[in-house]
N, C-alpha and C positions, 0 to 999 in steps of 0.2 A: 216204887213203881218198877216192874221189872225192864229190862231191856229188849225189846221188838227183836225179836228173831227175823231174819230176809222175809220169810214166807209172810210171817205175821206183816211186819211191815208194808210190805208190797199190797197185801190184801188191803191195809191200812188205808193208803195212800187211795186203790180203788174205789171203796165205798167212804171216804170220809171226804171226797173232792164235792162241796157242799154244789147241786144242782146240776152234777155233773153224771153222766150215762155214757158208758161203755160197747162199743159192737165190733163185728167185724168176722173178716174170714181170712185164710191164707193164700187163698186160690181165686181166680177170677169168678162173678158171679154171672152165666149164661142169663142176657138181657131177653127179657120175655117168652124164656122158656118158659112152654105149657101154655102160655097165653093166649087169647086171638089176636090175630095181626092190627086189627083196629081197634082202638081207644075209643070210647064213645063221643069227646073232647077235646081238642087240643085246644082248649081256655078251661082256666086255674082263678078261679073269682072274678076280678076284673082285670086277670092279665089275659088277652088273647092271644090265641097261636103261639104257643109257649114252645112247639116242635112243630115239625114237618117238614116235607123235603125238597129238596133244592138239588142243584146240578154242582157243585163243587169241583173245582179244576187243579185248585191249587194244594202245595205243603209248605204252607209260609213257618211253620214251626215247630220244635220239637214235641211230638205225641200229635201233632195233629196231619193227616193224611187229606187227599180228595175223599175219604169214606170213612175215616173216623177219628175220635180223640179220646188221648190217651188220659185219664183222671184216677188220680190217687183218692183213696179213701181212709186215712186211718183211724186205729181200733183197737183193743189192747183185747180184743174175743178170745184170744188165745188162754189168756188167763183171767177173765172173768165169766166169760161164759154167758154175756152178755149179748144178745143179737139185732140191739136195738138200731144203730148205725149201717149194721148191713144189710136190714128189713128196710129202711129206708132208700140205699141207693138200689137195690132191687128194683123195689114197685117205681121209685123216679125215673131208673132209664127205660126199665119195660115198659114203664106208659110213655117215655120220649120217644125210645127206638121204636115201636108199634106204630109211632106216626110221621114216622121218616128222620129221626134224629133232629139236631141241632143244625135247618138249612143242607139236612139231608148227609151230614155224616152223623154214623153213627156214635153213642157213647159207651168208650168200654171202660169198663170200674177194674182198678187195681185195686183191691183189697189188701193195705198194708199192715199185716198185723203184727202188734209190735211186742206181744206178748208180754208187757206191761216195762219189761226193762229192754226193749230192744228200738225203742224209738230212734236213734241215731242209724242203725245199719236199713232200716225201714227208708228212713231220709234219704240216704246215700240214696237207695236203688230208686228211690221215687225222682232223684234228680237227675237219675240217668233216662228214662224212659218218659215222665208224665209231661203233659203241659200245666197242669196246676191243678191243689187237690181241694175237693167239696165236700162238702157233710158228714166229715170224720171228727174224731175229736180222740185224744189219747192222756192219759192222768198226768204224766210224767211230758207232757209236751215240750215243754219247758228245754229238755236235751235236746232236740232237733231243729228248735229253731235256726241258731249260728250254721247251721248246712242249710236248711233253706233259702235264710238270706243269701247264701255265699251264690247260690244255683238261680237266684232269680224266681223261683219259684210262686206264684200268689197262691193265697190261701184262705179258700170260701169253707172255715170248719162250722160246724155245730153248736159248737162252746169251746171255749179256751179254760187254760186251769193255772199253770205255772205263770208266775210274775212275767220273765223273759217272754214269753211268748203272746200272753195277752196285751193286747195292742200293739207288735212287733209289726213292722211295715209290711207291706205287700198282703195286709191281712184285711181282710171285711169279718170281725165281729157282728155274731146278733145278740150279743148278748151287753152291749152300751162300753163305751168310754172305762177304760182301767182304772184312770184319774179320777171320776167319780162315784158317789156312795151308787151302789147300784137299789139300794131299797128304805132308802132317805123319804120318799114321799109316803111308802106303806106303815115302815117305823112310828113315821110320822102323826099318820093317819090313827095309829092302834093305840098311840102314849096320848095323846091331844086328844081325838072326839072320840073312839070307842074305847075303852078304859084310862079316863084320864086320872085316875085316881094312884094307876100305874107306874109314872113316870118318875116316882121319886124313890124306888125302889125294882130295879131292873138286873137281869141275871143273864150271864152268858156263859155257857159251856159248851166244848169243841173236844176234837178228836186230837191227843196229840198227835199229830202230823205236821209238816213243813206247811201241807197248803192249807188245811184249817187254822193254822196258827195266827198266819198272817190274817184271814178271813172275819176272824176273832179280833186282830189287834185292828184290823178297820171297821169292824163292827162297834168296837167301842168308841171310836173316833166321831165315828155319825151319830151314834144314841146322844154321845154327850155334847152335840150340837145341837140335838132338837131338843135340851134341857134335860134328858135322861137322868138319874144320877144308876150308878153302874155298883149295885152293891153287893153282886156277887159274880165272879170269873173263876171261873176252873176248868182243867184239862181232864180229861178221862182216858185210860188206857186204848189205845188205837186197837189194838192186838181185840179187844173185848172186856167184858167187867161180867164180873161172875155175880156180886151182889150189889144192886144198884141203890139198898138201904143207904150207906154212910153219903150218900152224895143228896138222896130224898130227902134226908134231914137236914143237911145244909144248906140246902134249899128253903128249907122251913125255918129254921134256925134266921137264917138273915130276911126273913120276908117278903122272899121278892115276889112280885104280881105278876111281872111278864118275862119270859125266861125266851131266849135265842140262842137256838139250837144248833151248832154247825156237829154234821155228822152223819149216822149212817140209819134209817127210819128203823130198823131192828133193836137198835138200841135204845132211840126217843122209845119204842114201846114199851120195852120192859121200864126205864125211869118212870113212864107215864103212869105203869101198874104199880110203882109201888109209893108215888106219890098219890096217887087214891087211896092205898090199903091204909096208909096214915092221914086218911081223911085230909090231905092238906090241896087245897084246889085256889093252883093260879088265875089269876086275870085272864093270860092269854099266856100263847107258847106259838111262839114261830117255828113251825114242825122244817122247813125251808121246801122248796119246792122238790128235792130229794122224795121225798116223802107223797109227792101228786100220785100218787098209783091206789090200784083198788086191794094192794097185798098190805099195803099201811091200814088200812081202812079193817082189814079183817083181822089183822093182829092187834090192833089196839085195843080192839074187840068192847068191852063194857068201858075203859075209861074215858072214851070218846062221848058218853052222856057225861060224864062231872069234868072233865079239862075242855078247854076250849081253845083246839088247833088251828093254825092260820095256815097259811102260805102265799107268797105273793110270786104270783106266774110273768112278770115284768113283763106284760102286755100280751100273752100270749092268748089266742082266743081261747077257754076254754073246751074239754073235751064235751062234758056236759049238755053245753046248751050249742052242742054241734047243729041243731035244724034251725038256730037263728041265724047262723052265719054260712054263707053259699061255700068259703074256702073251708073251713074245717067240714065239712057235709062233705066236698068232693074229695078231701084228698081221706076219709074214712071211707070212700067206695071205692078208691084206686086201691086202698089197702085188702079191702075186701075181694078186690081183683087181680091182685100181684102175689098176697102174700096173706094174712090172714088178720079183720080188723081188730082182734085182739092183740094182735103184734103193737099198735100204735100208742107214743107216750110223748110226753110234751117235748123229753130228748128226738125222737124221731120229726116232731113235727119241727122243731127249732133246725134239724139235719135237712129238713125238705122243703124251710125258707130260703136254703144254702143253697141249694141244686138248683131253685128256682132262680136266684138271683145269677146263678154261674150258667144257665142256661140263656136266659134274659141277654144278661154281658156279650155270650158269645154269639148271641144269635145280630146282634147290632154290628157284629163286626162282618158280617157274610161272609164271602170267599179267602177275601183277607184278613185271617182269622190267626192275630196273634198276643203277646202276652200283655203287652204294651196297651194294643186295644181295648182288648179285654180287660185292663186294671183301669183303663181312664173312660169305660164304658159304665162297669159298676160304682164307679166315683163319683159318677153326676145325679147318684140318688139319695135325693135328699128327703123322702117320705117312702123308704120301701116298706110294704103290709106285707108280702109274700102275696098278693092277690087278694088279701084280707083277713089273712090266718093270722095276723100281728099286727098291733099297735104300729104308729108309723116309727120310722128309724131313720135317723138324720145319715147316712153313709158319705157324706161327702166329705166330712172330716174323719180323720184317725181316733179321735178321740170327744166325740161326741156323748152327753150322758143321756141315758132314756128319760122321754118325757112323762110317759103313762105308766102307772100299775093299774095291777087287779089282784082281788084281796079272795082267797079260796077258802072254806070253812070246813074242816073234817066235821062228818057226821054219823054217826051208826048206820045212815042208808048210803053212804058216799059221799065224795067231795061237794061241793053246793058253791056257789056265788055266794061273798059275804056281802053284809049290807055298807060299804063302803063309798057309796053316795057316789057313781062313777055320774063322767059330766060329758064325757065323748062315745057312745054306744056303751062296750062292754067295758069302757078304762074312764081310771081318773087320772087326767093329763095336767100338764102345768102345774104343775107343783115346784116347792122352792128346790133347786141342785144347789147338791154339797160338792167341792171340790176336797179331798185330803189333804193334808196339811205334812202328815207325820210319812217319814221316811220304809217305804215299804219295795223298796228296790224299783227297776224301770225295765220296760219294753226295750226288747233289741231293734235297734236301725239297720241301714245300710248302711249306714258310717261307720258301723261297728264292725263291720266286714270287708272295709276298704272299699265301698260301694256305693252310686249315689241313684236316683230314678234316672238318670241319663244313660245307663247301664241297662235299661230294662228295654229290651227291643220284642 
């Protein structure tokens, strides 16, 4: 295997961060420029008056004025090229600021881009200016935590990625508890009732990287709880694989039915073609939610009729069947209105759960609008939906696991609802939680920074 070059590497590390989506900008992004001044709306499913305007008197905290607040966003745009994170805090504050801000100051988005290796000097300045950042997310996150805790900073991201920083204090996760399997009930669901024939013969291959590694080493930890047996693991070149033959056959060679995928969906394609061309067809294949886009869909081209693709969106509604559900309908016309509804992806919509909730938080605190508040505001939600865009989400612990998936099926006409026998609308909730057992490092504290919540004003 050869040795990752920085560039390779780095790219590695962006597209192999399994469910993870990159955005962002260097420069601030003008809130509702082009726009009209009013929103059609200020209620977001069943959250009302999510903005609107108020009289504000006071500057009880750092980034936040009588007229507005200061919010980091980070993003690693710079070098992926990604615009998914910044397409989101766009259309959020353009549609908050158009109807008076958050109790009437407005919000302005710092754009921290961290250009994939520059997450620490990002931090630094974000602790000197923001009050706390929403709906960013960065691959390398993991390095800025230890300066976030230090600065008190809270933290409404998108998705987390690095051990250290997923589930690190001061943070609201929508993406479940670090402690637990995160896709224990779907796993579950695909080796037990739809191909149960599966489970004694299960494959996992990953990207080498740091973060699919680890991904990998818990992935096998859960399989072989719900009675998996795990008869094939391998690594694949980060960097890319020029012929995806000698890994197809290994595949074939040990028999596995159902193969989990940590990596980057360009790659699952080409495997996928050429475990067709050798006529060898799995049970199933957890493509991961990486792969929920309509660009997987077009490249997997013919093998998506003989493989049979999964993904489990961990609660998130569907883009698809957007006219059943009032929250994904509206926030695809906000897009439609800010920025453009082809811009929207389950990364985005998981970034404008975040806004929602960091809007919500600060709107409970009125005039006296500070960090303290605002962390023990968003911590008494113990069923947040985003308005209805998601499954509920226990927030009032650190380290709560999700209760619901939902199971997606690649198809030659697009993603589809699989038939997964959901029992709560669009999720199947209550399912058995795995806790991990096996040593895969821990979330930073405040302890870890000579720091405790008594510190947090």
């Amino acid at each position: 295997m050869k040795t990752l070059t920085p560039v390779a590497a780095l790219a590695a590390v962006a597209l192999l961060a399994a469910g993870c989506g990159r955005s962002g900008g260097d420069k601030e992004e003008p809130s509702g420029a082009g726009a009209p001044k009013q929103a059609v709306s200020a209620d977001f499913g069943d959250l009302k008056d999510v903005c609107g305007p108020g009289s504000p008197t006071k500057a009880p905290a750092q980034g936040v004025t009588k007229d507005s607040i200061d919010v980091g966003v980070f993003s690693d745009v710079g070098f992926t090229k990604n615009p998914e994170l910044l397409n989101s805090a766009k259309v959020f504050t353009s549609w908050c600021n158009d109807l008076g801000g958050i109790k009437g100051r407005k919000i302005v988005p710092h754009i921290r881009d961290t250009k994939m290796m520059e997450v620490r000097q990002r931090m630094l300045e974000s602790c000197k200016q923001d009050f706390a950042l929403a709906g960013g997310s960065a691959a390398l996150d993991g390095l800025g935590t230890k300066d976030r805790l230090s600065c008190l900073l809270p933290d409404f991201p998108a998705q987390v990625v690095m051990v250290p920083n997923s589930g690190s204090d001061l943070q609201f996760s929508q993406t479940g508890g670090a402690s637990y399997a995160r896709y224990q009930g779907y796993w579950g669901w695909l080796m037990k009732e739809a191909y149960p024939g599966s489970k004694g013969a299960v494959g996992i291959i990953a990207g080498d990287s740091p973060v699919t590694k680890v991904g990998a080493a818990q992935a096998q930890e859960s399989l072989k709880s719900l009675g998996g047996n795990v008869a094939y693991n391998d690594l694949y070149p980060a960097q890319g694989v020029s012929d995806w033959t000698p890994y197809a056959q290994s595949i074939k060679s040990k028999g596995v039915k159902g193969l989990v995928f940590y990596g980057d969906w360009t790659s699952l394609s080409k495997l996928e073609q050429i475990l067709t061309s050798i006529n060898y067809k799995l049970d199933w294949i957890d493509a991961n939610n990486n792969a929920y886009l309509p660009q997987f869909i077009k490249l997997a081209g013919p093998s998506l009729k003989f493989q049979n693709n999964y993904a489990d969106l961990s609660g998130l509604h569907p883009l698809e069947t957007a006219s059943d559900n009032p929250a994904t309908k509206k926030i695809q016309e906000l897009y439609a209105k800010y920025a453009s509804a082809s811009d929207l992806t389950s990364v985005g919509m998981r970034s404008f759960s975040a806004w929602l909730l960091f809007a919500k938080s600060a709107a409970s605190c009125g005039d006296d609008l500070t960090r303290k508040c605002l962390y023990d505001a968003a911590r008494k939600e113990t069923a947040w939906t985003a308005g209805g865009l998601q499954a509920p989400l226990d927030l009032s612990k650190s380290d709560a696991p999700l209760d619901c998936f939902n199971a997606e099926k690649a198809t030659p006409d697009g993603w589809k609802p699989a038939d997964f026998k959901p029992n709560n609308g669009s999720y199947r909730c209550g399912e058995a939680k795995y806790k991990y057992t096996g040593t895969y490092g821990k979330p930073m504290t405040l302890a870890d920074v000579g720091k405790s919540m008594n510190d947090l004003k």
